[in-house]
N, C-alpha and C positions, 0 to 999 in steps of 0.2 A: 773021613775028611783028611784032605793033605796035611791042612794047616796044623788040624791036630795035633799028628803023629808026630809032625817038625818039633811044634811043641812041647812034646810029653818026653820027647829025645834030648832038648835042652835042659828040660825042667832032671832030669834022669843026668846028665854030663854036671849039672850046678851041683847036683846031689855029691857024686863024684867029687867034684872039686870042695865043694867044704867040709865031706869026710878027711881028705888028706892036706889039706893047707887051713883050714880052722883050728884056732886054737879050743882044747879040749871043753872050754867053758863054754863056747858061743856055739858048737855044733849044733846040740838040744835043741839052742835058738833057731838057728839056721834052719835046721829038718821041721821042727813048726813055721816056719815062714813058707818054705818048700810047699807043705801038707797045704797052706793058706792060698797059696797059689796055685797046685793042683785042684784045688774046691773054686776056685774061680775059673779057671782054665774051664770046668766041668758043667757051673751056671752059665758059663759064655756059651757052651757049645747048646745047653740045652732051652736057653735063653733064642738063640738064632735058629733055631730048629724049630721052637712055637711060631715065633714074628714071619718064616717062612711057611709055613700049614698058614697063617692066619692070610699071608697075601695068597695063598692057592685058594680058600677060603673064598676072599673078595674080589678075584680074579673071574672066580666061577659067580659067583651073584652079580657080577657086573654081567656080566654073559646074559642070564639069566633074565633081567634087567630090561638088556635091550632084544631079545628075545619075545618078553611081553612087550612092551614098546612097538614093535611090531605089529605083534600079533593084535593091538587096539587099534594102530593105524589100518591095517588092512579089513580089521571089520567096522571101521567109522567109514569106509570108501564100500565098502560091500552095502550099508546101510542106506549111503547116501545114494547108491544105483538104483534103491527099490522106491 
């Protein structure tokens, strides 16, 4: 995923930046907040990746669907010929 990568490159440059301009007490803080926000970054991605299987999922049963749907209309017209 693009968006990821963008992501994980900023989340990687923030790192950066509060190793060298944080002061030595709040680093600790900071790379736990980092790690908090890499672990959401990581449920977002794996979070949109189910909801997206789940619409291919319902995408495919709609299909499906009208499919039989069909397949009753056309033998309720077969029936009614005989």
């Amino acid at each position: 995923m693009k968006t990821l990568g963008r992501a994980e490159e900023a989340i990687r440059r923030l790192a950066e930046a509060v190793g060298y301009y944080c002061p030595p007490e709040l680093v600790l803080k900071a790379e736990k907040w980092l790690d908090d926000l890499r672990e959401a970054l990581r449920e977002g991605v794996e979070a949109s990746r189910a909801l997206e299987a789940c619409r291919a999922r319902e995408r495919l049963s709609s299909q499906e669907r009208l499919r039989l749907k069909e397949a009753v209309i056309n033998a309720r017209e077969i029936l009614e010929r005989i």
